[in-house]
Each structure stands twice: as C-alpha cells, then as structure tokens.
C-alpha positions in Angstrom: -12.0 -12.7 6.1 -11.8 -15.2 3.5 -10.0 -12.3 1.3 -7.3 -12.1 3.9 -6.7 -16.1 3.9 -6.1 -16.0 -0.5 -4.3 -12.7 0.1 -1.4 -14.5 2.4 -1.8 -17.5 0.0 -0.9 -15.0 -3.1 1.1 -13.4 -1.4 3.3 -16.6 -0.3 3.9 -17.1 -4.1 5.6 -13.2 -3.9 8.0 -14.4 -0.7 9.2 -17.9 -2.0 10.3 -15.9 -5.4 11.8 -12.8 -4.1 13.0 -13.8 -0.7 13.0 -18.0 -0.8 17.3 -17.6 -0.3 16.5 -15.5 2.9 14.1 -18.1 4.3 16.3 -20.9 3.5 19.7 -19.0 5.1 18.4 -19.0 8.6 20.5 -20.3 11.2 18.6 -24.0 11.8 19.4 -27.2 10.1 16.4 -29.7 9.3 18.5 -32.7 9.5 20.9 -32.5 12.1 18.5 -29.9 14.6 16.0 -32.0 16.8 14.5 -28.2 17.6 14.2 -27.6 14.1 10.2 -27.7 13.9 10.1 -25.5 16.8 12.3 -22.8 15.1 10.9 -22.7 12.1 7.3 -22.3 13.6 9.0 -19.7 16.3 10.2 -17.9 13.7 6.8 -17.8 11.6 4.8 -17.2 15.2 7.3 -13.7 15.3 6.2 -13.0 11.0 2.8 -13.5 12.1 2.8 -11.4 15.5 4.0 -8.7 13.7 1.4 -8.6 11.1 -1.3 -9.0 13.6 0.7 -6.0 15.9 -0.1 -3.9 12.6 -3.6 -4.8 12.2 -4.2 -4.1 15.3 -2.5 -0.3 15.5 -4.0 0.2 12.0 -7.4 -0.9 13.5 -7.3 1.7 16.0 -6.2 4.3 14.2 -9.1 3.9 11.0 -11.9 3.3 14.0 -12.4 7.4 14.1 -13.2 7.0 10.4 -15.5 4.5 10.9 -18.0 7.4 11.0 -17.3 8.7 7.3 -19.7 7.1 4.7 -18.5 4.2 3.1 -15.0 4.2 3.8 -14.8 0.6 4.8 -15.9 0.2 1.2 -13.3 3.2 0.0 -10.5 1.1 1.6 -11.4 -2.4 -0.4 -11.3 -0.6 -3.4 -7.9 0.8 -2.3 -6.2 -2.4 -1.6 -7.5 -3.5 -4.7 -6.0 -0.9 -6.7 -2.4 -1.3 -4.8 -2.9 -5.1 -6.0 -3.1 -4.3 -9.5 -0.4 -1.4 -9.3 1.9 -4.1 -7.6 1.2 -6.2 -11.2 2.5 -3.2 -13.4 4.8 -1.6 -11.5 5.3 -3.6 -7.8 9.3 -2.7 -8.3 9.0 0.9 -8.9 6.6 1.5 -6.0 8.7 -0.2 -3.7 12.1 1.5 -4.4 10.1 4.9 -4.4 8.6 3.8 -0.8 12.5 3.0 0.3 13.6 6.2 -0.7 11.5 8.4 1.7 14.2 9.6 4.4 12.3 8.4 7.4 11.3 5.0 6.0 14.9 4.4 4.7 16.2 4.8 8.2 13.8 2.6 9.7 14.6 -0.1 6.9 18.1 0.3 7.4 18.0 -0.6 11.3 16.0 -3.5 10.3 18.6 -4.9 7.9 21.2 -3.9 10.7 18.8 -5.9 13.2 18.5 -9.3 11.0 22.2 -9.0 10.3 22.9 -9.1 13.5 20.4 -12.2 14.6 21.0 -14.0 12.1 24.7 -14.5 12.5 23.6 -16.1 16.1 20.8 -19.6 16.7 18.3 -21.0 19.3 14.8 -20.3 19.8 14.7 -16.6 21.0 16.7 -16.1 17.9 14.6 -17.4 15.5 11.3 -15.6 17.4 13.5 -12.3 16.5 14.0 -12.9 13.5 10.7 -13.7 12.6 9.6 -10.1 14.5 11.5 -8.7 12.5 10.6 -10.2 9.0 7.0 -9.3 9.5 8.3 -5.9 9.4 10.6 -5.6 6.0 9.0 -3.8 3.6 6.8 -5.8 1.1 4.0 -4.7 -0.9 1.8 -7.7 -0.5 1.6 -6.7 3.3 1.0 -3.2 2.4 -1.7 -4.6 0.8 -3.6 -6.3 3.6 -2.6 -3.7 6.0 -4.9 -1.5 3.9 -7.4 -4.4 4.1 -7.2 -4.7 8.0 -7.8 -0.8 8.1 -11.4 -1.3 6.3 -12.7 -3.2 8.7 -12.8 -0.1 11.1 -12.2 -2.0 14.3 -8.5 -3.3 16.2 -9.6 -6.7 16.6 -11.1 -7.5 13.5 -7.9 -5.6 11.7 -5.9 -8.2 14.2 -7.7 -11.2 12.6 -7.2 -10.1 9.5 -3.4 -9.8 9.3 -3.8 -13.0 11.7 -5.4 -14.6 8.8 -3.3 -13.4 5.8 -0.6 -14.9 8.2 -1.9 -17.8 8.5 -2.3 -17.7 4.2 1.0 -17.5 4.0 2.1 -20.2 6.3 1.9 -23.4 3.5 3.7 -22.9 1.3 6.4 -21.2 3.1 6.8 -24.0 5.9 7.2 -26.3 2.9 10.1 -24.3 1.5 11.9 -24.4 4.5 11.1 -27.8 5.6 12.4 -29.0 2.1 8.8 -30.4 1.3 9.1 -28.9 -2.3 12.1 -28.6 -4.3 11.9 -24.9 -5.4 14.7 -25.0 -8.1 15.3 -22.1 -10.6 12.4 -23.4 -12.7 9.7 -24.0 -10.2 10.7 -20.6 -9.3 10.2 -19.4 -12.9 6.7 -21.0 -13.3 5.7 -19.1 -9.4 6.8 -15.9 -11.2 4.7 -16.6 -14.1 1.6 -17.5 -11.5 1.9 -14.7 -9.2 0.7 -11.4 -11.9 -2.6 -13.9 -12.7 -3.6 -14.4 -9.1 -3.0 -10.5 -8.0 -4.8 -9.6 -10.9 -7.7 -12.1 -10.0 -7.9 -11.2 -6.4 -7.5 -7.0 -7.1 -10.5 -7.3 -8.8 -12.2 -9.2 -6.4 -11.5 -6.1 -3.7 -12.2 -3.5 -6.5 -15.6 -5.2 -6.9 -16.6 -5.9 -3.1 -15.8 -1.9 -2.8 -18.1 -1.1 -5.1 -20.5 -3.5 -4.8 -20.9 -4.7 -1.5 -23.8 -3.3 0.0 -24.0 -0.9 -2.9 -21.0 0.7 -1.6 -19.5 3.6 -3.5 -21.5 3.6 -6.0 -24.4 4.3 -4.1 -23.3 6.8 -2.1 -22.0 8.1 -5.0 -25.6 8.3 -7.0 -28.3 9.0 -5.3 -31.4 7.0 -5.1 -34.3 7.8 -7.0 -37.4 9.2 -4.9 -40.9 8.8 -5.7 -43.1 11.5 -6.4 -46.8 12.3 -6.0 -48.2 14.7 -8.3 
C-alpha cells in the first residue's frame, strides 16, 4: 500500500504538468469565495471517489483469478512495465488508447460532460467535476488501476486507488490553493523530475513481482528436490 501512496505522489508531478491550466480554470475563486476550501476539497473527494469506484470494480472482477498461480505477482510486474513504457513512449500509448472506437466515445461524453459543468459553480458542481476528472483518461491511473487489480480482492483494490488518491492530493491542493507558484519554469524542472521517479518506482513494481515471495521466478523454475540414492 505504500506503492500506491508514491504512485499518486509521482503521479501528481504528471497532473500539475499536463493538466495544471485545467485545475486552475475551475469555476471557484480563492480570494473572493468564503466556500472556496470546501470546493476545492469537493472537487478532489469526486477525483478520489472515482478512483476508489475503479478499484473497487477492478477488485471484483481479478478476485476469480485470484486462484491462478502468482498472478498477484504477474500484475506488479505489469504495472511496472506500463510505468516504464509511460517513460519512453507515455504520448504514443495514450493517443493509441483514444483512438479505440468505444473508448473515444466514452472520452468524448466526458469532455462534453466537464464542458458543460464547468461553465456553471457551487458545491454539487465542483463534486461533478471532480467525478468526472477521476475518469479522463491518464496513464498514471491506468497504472495503479493495474496495481489495485493485484491485490485480488474489492476492498483492498478500493484502498489502494483510495491511497494513490490520497498521493496525489499535496501537491495538487497546493497548486490550486496558490501555495506554490508553478510558473513555466517550475513546470520545466517537474518535467525534468517526473521520467526519474517513474523509472525509480517501475522498477520497484518490476522487482516486488519478481521477488516478492519468490514470485515469478519461482513458479517459473522449479525447486530442486532431494534425492536418496
């Protein structure tokens, strides 16, 4: 579960580059708005409760192959991999993913969705939009939706898209709130950060695959038996 917590705090690098102007076009002003802390945690309790809505279908759909040998351990190694395919080619994978008919369709009524909320403000609003953030497209979720899925079971899938929530939740609350000025070259520097933390925590799933609990590997070669001759 700690791997969920650094996976929301990587991937929080990911959402204040790419998608920092969306976050900061909602329809709330700190300054003038007395409700403005409410919103903006509304809006993040909707991001989250999607995530954790995932985990929890995803957890009930992998719990029949909670039987198969080591797939819990298959599915580390997995999101691992998608981690370090997100480094080399995170764009590519993404617009391939968009292009699928069914998936472009559901994106599309999405973008229709958040187009329409966001033109309007108050609380139920910003709950929506947040709802309906949590469910744009973005690889870092992919991610530790695959993670959620290798732990086999709804709830503990549920806490641990609750959890990679909750890593994103720091540094995006200080974006919005205005607690760090993310100019073009803080920005620059986040971009620079984000490949080297993938990269570090990839390999940390690749290896807890293949390693934890002698995983893959040793279902993969067999243990040697002793002999009496």
């Amino acid at each position: 579960m700690f791997a969920a917590f650094t996976l929301g705090l990587v991937g929080s690098l990911h959402c204040v580059v790419m998608c920092g102007p969306l976050l900061l076009a909602l329809p709330f002003g700190i300054s003038n708005d007395k409700n403005a802390l409410l919103k903006v945690f509304l809006y993040h309790i909707g991001r989250i409760g999607s995530y954790v809505a995932m985990g929890v279908v995803l957890g009930l759909g992998s719990r029949q192959l909670a039987a198969v040998p080591y797939i819990q351990q298959a599915l580390t190694l997995v999101a691992g991999i998608l981690l370090l395919a997100m480094v080399l080619y995170g764009n590519v994978l993404e617009n391939k993913l968009r292009q699928l008919p069914l998936f472009s369709q559901f994106v599309a009524r999405i973008n229709r969705a958040y187009a329409r909320l966001i033109k309007k403000s108050g609380n139920a609003t910003m709950l929506g939009l947040g709802t309906l953030n949590g469910l744009i497209p973005c690889g870092m979720v992919y991610a530790a939706a695959v993670g959620a899925m290798s732990t086999g079971d709804a709830a503990l899938a549920g806490g641990f898209m609750l959890l990679y929530g909750l890593g994103t939740l720091p540094l995006l609350m200080l974006l919005q709130w205005g607690g760090l000025p993310f100019g073009q070259k803080i920005r620059v520097q986040l971009r620079k950060l984000q490949p080297v933390f993938l990269v570090l925590l990839g390999l940390f799933f690749i290896y807890r695959g293949l390693f934890f609990n002698a995983g893959i590997l040793e279902y993969s070669v067999p243990p040697a038996q002793l002999e009496c001759h």
